[in-house]
PDB file of N, H, CA, C and O in Angstrom:
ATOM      1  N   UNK A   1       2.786   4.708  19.284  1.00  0.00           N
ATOM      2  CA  UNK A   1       2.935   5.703  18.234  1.00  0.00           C
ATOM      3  C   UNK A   1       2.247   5.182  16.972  1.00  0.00           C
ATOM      4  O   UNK A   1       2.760   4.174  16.486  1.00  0.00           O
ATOM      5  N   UNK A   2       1.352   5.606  16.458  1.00  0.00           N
ATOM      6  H   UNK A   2       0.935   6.425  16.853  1.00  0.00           H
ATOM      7  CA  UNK A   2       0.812   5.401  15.107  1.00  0.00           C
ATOM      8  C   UNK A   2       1.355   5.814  13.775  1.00  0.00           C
ATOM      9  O   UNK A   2       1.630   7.012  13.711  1.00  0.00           O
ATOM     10  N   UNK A   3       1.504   5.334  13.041  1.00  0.00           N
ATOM     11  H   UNK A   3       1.280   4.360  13.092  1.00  0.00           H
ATOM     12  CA  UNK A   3       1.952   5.268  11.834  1.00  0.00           C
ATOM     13  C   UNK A   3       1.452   7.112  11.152  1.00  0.00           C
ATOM     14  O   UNK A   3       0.349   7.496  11.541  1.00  0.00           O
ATOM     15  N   UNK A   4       1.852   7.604  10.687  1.00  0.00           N
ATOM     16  H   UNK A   4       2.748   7.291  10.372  1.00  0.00           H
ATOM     17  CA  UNK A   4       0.504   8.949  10.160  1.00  0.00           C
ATOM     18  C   UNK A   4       0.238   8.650   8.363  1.00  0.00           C
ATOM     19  O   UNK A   4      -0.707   9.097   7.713  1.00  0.00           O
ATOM     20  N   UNK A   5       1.220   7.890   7.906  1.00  0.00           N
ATOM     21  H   UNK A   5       1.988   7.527   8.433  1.00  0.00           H
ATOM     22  CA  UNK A   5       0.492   7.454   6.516  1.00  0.00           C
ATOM     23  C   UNK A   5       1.641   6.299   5.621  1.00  0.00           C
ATOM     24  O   UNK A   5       2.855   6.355   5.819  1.00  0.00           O
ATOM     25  N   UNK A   6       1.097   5.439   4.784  1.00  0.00           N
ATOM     26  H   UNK A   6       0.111   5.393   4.623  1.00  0.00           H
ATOM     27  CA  UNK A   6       1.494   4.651   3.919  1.00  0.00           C
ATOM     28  C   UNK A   6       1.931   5.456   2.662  1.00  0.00           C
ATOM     29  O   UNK A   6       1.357   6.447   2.211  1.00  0.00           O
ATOM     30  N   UNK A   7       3.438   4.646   2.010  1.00  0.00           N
ATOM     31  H   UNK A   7       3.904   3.841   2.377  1.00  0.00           H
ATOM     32  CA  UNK A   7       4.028   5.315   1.147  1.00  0.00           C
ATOM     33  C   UNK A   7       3.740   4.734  -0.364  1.00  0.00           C
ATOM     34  O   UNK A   7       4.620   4.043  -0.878  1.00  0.00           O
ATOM     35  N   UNK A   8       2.495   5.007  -1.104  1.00  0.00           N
ATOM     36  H   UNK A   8       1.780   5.568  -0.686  1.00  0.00           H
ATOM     37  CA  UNK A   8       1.707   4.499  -1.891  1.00  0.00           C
ATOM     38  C   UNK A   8       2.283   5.148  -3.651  1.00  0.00           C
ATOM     39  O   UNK A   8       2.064   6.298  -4.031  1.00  0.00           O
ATOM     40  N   UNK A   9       3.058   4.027  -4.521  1.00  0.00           N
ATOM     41  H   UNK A   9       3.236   3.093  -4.212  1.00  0.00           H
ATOM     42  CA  UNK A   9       2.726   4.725  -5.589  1.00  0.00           C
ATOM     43  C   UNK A   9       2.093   4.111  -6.415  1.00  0.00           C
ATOM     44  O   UNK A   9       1.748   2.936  -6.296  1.00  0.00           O
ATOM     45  N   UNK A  10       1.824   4.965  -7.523  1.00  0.00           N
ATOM     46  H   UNK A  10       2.105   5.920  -7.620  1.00  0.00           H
ATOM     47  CA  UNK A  10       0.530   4.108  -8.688  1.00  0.00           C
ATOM     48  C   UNK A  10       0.823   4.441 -10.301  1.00  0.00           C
ATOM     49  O   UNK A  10       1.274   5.473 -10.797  1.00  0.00           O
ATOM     50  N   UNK A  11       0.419   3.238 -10.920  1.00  0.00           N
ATOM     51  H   UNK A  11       0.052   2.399 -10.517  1.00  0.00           H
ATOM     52  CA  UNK A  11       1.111   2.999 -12.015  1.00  0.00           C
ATOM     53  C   UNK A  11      -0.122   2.559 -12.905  1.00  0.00           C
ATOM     54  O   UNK A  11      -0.702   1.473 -12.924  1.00  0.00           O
ATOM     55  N   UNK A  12      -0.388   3.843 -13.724  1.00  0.00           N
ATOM     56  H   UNK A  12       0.082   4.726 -13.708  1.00  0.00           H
ATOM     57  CA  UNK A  12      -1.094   3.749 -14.849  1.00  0.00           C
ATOM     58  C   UNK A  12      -1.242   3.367 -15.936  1.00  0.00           C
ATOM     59  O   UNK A  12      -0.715   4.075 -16.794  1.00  0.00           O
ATOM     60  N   UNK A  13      -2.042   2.046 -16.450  1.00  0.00           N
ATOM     61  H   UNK A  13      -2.471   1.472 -15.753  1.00  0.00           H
ATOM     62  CA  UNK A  13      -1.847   1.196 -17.835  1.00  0.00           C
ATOM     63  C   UNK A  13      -3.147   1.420 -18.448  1.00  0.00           C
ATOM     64  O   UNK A  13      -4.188   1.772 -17.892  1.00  0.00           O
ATOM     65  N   UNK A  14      -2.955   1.186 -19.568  1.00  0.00           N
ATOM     66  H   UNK A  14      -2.110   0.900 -20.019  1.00  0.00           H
ATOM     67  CA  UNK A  14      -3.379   1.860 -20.844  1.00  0.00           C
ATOM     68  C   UNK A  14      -4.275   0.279 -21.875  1.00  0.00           C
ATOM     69  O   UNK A  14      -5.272   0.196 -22.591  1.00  0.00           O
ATOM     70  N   UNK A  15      -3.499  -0.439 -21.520  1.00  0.00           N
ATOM     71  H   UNK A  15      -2.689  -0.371 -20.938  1.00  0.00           H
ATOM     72  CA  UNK A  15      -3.731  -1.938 -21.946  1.00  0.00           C
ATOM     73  C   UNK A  15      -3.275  -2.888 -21.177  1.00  0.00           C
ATOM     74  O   UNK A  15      -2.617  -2.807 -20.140  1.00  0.00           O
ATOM     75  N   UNK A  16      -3.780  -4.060 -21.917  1.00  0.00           N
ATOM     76  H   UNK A  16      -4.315  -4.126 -22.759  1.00  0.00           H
ATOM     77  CA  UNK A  16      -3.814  -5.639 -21.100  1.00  0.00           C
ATOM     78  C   UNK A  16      -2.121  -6.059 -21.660  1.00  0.00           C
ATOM     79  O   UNK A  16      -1.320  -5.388 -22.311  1.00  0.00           O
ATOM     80  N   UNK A  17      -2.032  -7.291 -21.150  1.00  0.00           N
ATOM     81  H   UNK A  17      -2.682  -7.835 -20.621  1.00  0.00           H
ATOM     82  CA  UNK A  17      -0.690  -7.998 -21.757  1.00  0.00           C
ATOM     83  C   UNK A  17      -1.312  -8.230 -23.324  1.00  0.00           C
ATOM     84  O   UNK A  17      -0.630  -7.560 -24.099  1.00  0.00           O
ATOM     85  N   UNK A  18      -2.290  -8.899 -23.969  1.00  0.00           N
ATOM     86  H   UNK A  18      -2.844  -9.443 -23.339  1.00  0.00           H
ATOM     87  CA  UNK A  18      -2.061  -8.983 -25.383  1.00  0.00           C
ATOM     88  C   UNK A  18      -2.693  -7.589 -26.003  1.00  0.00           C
ATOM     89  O   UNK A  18      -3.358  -7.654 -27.037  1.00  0.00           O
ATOM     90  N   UNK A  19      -2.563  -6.866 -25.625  1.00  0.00           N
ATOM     91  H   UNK A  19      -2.022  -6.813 -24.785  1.00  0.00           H
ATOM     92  CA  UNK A  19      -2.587  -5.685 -26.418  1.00  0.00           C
ATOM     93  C   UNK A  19      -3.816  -4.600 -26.465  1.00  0.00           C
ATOM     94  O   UNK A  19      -3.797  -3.504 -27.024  1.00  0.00           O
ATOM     95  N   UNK A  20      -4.733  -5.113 -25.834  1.00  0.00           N
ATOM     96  H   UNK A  20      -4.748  -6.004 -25.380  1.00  0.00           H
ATOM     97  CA  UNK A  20      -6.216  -4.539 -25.728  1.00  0.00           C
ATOM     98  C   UNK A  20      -6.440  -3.599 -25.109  1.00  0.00           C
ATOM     99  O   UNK A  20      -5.945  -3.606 -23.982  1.00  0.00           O
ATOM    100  N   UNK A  21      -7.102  -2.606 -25.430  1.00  0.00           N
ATOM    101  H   UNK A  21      -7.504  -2.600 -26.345  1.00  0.00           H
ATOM    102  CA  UNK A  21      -7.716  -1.251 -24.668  1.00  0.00           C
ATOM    103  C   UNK A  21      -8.701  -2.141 -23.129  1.00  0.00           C
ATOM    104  O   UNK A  21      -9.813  -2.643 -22.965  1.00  0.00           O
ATOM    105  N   UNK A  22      -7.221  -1.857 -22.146  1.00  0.00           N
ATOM    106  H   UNK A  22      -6.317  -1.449 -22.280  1.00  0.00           H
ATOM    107  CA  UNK A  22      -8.330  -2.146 -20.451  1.00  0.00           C
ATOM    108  C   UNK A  22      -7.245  -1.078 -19.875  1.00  0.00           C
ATOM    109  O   UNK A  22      -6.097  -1.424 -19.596  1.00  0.00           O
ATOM    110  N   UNK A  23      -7.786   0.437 -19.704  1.00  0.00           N
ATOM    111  H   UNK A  23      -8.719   0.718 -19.931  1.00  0.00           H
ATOM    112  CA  UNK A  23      -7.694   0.921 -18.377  1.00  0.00           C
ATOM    113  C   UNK A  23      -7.466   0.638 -16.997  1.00  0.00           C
ATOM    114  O   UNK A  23      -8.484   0.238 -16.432  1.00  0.00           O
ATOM    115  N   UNK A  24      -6.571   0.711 -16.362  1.00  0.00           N
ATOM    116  H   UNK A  24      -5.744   1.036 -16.821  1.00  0.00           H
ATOM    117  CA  UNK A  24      -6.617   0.026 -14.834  1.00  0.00           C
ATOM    118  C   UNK A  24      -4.555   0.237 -14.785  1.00  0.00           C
ATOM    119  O   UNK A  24      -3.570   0.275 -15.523  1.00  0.00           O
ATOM    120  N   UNK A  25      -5.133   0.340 -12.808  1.00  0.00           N
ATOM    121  H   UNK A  25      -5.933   0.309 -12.209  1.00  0.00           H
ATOM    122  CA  UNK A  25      -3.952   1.009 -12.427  1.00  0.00           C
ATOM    123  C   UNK A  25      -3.342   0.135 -11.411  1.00  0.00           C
ATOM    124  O   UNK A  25      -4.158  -0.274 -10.585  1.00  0.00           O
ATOM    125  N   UNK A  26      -1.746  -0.385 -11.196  1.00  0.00           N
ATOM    126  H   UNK A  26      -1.084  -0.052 -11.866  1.00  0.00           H
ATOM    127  CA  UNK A  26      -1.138  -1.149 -10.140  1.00  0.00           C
ATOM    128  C   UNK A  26      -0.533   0.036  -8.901  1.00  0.00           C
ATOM    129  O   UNK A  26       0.085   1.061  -9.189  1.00  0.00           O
ATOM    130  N   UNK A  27      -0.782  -0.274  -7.928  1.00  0.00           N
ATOM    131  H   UNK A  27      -1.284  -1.107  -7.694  1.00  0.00           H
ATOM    132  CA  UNK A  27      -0.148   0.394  -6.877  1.00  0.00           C
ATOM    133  C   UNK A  27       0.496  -0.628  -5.956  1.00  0.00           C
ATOM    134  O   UNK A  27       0.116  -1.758  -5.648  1.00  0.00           O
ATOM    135  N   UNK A  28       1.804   0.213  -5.519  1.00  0.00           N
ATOM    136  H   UNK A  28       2.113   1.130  -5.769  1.00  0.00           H
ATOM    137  CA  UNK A  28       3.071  -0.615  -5.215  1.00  0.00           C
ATOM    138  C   UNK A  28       2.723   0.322  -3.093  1.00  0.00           C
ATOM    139  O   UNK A  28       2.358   1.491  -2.973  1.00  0.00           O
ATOM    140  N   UNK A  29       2.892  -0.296  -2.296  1.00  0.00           N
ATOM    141  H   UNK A  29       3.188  -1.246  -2.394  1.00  0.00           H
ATOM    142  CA  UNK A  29       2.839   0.153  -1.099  1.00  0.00           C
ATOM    143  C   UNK A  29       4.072  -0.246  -0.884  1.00  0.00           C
ATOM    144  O   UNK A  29       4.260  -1.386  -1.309  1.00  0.00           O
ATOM    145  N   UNK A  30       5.096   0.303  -0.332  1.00  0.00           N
ATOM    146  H   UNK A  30       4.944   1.229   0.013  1.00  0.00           H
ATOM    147  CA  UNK A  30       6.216   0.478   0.850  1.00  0.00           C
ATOM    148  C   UNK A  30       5.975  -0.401   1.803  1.00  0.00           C
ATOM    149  O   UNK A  30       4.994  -0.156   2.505  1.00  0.00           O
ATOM    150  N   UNK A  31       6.745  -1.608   2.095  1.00  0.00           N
ATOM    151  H   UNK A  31       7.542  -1.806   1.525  1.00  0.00           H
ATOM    152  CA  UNK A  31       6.923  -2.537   3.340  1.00  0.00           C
ATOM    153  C   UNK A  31       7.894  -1.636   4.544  1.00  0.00           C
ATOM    154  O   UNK A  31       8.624  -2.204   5.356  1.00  0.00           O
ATOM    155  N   UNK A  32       7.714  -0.090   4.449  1.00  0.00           N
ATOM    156  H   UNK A  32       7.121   0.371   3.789  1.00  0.00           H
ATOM    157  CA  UNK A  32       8.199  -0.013   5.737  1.00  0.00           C
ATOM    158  C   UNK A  32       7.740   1.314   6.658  1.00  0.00           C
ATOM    159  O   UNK A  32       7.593   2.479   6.287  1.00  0.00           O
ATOM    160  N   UNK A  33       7.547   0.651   8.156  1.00  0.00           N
ATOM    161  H   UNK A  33       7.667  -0.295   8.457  1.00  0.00           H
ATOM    162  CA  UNK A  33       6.916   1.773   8.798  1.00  0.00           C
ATOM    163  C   UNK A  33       7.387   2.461  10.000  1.00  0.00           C
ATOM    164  O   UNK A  33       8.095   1.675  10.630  1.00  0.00           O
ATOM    165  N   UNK A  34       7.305   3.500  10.539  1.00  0.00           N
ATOM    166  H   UNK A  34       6.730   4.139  10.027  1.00  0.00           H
ATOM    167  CA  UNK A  34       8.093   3.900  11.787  1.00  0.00           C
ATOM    168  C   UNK A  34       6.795   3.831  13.126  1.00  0.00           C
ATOM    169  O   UNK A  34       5.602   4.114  13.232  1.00  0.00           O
ATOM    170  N   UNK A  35       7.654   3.394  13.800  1.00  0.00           N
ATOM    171  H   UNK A  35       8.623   3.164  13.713  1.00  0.00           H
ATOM    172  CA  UNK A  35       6.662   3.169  15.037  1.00  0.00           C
ATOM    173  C   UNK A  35       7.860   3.102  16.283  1.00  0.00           C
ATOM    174  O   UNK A  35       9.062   2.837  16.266  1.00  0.00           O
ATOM    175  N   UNK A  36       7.080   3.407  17.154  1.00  0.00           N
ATOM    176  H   UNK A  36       6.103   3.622  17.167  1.00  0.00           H
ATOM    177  CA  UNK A  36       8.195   3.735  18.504  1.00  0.00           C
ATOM    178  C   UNK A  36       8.438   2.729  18.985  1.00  0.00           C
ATOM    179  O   UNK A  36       7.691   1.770  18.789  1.00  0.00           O
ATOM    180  N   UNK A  37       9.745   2.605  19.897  1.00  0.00           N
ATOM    181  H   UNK A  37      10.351   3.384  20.057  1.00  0.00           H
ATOM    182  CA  UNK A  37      10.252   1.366  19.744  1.00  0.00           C
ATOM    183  C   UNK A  37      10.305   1.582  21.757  1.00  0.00           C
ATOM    184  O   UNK A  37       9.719   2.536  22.268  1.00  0.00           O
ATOM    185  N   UNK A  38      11.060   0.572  22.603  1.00  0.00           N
ATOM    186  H   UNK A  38      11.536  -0.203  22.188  1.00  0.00           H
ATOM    187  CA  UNK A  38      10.923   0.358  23.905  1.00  0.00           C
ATOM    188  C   UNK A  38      11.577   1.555  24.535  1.00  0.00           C
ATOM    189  O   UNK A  38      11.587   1.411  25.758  1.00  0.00           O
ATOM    190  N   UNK A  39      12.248   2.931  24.064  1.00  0.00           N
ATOM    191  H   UNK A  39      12.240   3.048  23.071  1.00  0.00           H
ATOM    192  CA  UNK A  39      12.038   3.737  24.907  1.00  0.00           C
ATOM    193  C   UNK A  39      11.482   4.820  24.239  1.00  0.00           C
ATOM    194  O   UNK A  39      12.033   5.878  24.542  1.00  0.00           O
ATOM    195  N   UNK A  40      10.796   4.895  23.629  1.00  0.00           N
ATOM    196  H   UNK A  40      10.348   4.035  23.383  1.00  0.00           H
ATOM    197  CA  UNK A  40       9.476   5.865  23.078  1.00  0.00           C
ATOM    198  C   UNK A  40      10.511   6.274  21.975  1.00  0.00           C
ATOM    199  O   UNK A  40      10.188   7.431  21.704  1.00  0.00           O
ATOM    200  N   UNK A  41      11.586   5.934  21.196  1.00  0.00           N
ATOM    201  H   UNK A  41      11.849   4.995  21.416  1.00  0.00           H
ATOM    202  CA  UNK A  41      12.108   7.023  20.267  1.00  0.00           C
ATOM    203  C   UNK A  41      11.279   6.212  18.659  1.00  0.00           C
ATOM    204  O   UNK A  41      10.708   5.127  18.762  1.00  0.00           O
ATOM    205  N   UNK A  42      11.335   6.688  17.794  1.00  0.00           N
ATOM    206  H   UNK A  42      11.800   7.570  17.710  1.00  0.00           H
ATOM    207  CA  UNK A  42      10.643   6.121  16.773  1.00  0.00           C
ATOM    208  C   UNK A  42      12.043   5.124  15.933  1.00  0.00           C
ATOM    209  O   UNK A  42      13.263   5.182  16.089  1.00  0.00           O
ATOM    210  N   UNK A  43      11.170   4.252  15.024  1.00  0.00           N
ATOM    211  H   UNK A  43      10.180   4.205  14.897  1.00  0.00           H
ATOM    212  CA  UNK A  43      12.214   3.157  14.668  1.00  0.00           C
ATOM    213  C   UNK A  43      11.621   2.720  13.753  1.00  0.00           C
ATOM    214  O   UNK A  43      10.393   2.770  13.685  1.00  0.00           O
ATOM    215  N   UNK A  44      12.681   1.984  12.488  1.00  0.00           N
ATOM    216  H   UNK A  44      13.678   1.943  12.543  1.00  0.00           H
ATOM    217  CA  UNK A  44      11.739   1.487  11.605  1.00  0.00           C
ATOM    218  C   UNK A  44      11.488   0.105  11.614  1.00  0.00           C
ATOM    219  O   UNK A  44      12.241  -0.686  12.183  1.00  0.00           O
ATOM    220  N   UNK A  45      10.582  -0.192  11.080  1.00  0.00           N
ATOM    221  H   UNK A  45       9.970   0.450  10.618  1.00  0.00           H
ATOM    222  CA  UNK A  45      10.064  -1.869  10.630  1.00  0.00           C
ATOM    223  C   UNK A  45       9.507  -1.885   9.132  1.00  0.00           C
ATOM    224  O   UNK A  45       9.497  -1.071   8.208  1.00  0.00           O
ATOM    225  N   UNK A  46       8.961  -3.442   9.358  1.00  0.00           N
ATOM    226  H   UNK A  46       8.970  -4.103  10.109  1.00  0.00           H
ATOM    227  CA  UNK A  46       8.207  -3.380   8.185  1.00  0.00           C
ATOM    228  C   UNK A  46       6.650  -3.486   8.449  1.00  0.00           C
ATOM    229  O   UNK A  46       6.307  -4.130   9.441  1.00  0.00           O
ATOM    230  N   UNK A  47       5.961  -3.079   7.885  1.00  0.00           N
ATOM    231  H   UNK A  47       6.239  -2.556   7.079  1.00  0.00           H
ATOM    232  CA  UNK A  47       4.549  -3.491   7.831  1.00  0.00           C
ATOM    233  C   UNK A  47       4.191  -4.867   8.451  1.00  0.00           C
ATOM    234  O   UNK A  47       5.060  -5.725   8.609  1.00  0.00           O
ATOM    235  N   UNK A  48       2.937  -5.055   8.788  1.00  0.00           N
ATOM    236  H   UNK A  48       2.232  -4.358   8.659  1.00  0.00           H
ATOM    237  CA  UNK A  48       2.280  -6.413   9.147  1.00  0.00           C
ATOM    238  C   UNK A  48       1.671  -6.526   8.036  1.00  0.00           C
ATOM    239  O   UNK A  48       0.698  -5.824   7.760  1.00  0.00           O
ATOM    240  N   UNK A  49       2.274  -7.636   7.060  1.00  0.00           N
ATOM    241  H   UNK A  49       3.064  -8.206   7.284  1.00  0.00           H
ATOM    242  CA  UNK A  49       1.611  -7.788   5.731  1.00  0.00           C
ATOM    243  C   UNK A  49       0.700  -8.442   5.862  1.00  0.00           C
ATOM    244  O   UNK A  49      -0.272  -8.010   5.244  1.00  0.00           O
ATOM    245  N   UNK A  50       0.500  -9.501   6.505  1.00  0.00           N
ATOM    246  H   UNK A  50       1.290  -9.852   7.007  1.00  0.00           H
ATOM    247  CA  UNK A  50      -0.832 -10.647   6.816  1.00  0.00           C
ATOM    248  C   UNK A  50      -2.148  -9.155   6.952  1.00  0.00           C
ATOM    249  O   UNK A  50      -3.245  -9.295   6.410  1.00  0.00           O
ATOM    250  N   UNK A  51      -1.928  -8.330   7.438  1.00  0.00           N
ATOM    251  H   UNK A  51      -1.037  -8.216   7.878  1.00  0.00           H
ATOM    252  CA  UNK A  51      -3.427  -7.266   7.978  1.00  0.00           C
ATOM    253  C   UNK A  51      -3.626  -6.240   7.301  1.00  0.00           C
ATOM    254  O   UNK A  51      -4.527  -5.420   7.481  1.00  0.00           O
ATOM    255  N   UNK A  52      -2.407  -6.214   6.096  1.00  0.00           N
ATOM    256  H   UNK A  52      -1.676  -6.880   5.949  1.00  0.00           H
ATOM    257  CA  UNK A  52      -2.695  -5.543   4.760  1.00  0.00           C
ATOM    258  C   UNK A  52      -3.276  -6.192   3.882  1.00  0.00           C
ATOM    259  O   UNK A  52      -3.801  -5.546   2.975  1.00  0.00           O
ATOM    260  N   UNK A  53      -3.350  -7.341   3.870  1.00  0.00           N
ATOM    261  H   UNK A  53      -2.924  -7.867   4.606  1.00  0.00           H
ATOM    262  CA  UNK A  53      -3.960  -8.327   2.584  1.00  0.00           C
ATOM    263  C   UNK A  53      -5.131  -8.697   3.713  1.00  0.00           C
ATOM    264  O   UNK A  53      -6.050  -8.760   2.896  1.00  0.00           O
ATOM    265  N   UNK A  54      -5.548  -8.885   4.531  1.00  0.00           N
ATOM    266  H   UNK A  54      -4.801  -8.835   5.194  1.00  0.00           H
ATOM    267  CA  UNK A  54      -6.905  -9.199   5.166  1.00  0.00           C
ATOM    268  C   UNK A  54      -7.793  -8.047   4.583  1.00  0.00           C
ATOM    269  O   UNK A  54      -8.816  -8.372   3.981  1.00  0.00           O
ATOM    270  N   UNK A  55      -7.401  -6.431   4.750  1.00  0.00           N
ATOM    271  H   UNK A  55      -6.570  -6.167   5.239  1.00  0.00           H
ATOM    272  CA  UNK A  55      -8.176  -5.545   4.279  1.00  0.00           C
ATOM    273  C   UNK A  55      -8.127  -5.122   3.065  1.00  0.00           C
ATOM    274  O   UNK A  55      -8.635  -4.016   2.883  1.00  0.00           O
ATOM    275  N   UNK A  56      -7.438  -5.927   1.693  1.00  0.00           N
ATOM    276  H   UNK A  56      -7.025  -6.825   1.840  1.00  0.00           H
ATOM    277  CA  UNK A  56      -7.185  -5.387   0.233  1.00  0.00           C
ATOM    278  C   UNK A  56      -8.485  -5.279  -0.271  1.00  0.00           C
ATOM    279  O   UNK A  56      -8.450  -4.378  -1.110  1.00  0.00           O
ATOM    280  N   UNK A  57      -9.926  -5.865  -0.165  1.00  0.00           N
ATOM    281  H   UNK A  57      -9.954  -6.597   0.516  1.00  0.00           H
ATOM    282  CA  UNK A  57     -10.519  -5.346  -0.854  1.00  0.00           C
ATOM    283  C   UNK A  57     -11.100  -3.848  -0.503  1.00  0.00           C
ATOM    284  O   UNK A  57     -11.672  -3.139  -1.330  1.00  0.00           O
ATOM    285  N   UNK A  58     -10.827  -3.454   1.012  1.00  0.00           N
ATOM    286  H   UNK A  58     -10.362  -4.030   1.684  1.00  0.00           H
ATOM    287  CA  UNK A  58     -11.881  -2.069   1.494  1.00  0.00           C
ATOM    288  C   UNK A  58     -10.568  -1.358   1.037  1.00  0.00           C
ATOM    289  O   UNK A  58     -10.782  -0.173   0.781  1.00  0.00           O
ATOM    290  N   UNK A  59      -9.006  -1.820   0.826  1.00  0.00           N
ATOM    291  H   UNK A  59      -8.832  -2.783   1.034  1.00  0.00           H
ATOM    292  CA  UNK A  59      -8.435  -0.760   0.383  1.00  0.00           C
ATOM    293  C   UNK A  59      -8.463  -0.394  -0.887  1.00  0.00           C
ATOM    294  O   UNK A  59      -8.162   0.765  -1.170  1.00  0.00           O
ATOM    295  N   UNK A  60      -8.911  -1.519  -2.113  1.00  0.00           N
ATOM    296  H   UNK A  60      -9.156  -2.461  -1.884  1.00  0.00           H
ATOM    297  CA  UNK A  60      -8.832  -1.149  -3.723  1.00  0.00           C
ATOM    298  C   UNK A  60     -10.520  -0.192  -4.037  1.00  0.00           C
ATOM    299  O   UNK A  60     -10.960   0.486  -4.965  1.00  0.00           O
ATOM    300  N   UNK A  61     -10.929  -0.544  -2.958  1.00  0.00           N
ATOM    301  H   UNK A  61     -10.572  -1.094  -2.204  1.00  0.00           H
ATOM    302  CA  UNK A  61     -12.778  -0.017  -2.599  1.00  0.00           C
ATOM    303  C   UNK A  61     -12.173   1.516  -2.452  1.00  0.00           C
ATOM    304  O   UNK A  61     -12.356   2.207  -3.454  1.00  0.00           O
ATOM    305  N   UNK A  62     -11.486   2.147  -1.364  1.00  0.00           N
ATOM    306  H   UNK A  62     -11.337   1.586  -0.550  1.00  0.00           H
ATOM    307  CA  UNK A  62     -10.890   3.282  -0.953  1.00  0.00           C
ATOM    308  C   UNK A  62     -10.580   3.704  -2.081  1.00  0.00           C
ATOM    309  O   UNK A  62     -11.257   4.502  -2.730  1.00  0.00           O
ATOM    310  N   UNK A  63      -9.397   3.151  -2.468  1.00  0.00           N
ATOM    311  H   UNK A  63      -8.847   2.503  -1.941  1.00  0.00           H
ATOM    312  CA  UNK A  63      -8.692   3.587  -3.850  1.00  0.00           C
ATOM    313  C   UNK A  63      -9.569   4.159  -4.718  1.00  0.00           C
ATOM    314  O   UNK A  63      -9.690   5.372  -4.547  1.00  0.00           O
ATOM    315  N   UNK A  64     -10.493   3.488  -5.959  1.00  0.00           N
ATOM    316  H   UNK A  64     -10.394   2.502  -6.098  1.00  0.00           H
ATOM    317  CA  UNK A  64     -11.583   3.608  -6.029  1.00  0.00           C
ATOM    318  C   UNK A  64     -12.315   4.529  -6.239  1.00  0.00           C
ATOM    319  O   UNK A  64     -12.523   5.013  -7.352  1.00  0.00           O
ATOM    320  N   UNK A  65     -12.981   5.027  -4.813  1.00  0.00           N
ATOM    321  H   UNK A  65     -12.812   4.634  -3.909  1.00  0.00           H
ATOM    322  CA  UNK A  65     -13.705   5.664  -4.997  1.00  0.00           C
ATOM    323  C   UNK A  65     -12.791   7.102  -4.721  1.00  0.00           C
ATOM    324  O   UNK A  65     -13.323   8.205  -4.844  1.00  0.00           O
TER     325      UNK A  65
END
C-alpha cells in the first residue's frame, strides 16, 4: 500500500534572528504514515527518516519551484 501524501506545514518568516529583512520559509513534515500492515488492513507508523533526509535537497528544490 503506498502512502498517497505527506502531512506538510509551512511557516513563513519575515526576518533573520538579529533582526534583518531575509524572507524564507520552515516546513515541519509529520513523522507519521499509514501503510498496510500483515493482513492488508492499513496501520500507522512513522516515516523512514534516514530516506527523507537522503532526498532533502530534491525536496527544498520541489518546494521551490
Amino acid at each position: 500500500m503506498k502512502t498517497p501524501a505527506l502531512v506538510v506545514t509551512a511557516f513563513r518568516h519575515f526576518d533573520n534572528r538579529e533582526g534583518f529583512s531575509l524572507l524564507h520559509d520552515h516546513c515541519l513534515v509529520l513523522n507519521r504514515v499509514q501503510c498496510g500492515g500483515d493482513d492488508g488492513e492499513p496501520v500507522w507508523g512513522a516515516l523512514d527518516a534516514h530516506r527523507l533526509c537522503r532526498h532533502v535537497v530534491a525536496a527544498g528544490t520541489l518546494y521551490t519551484s
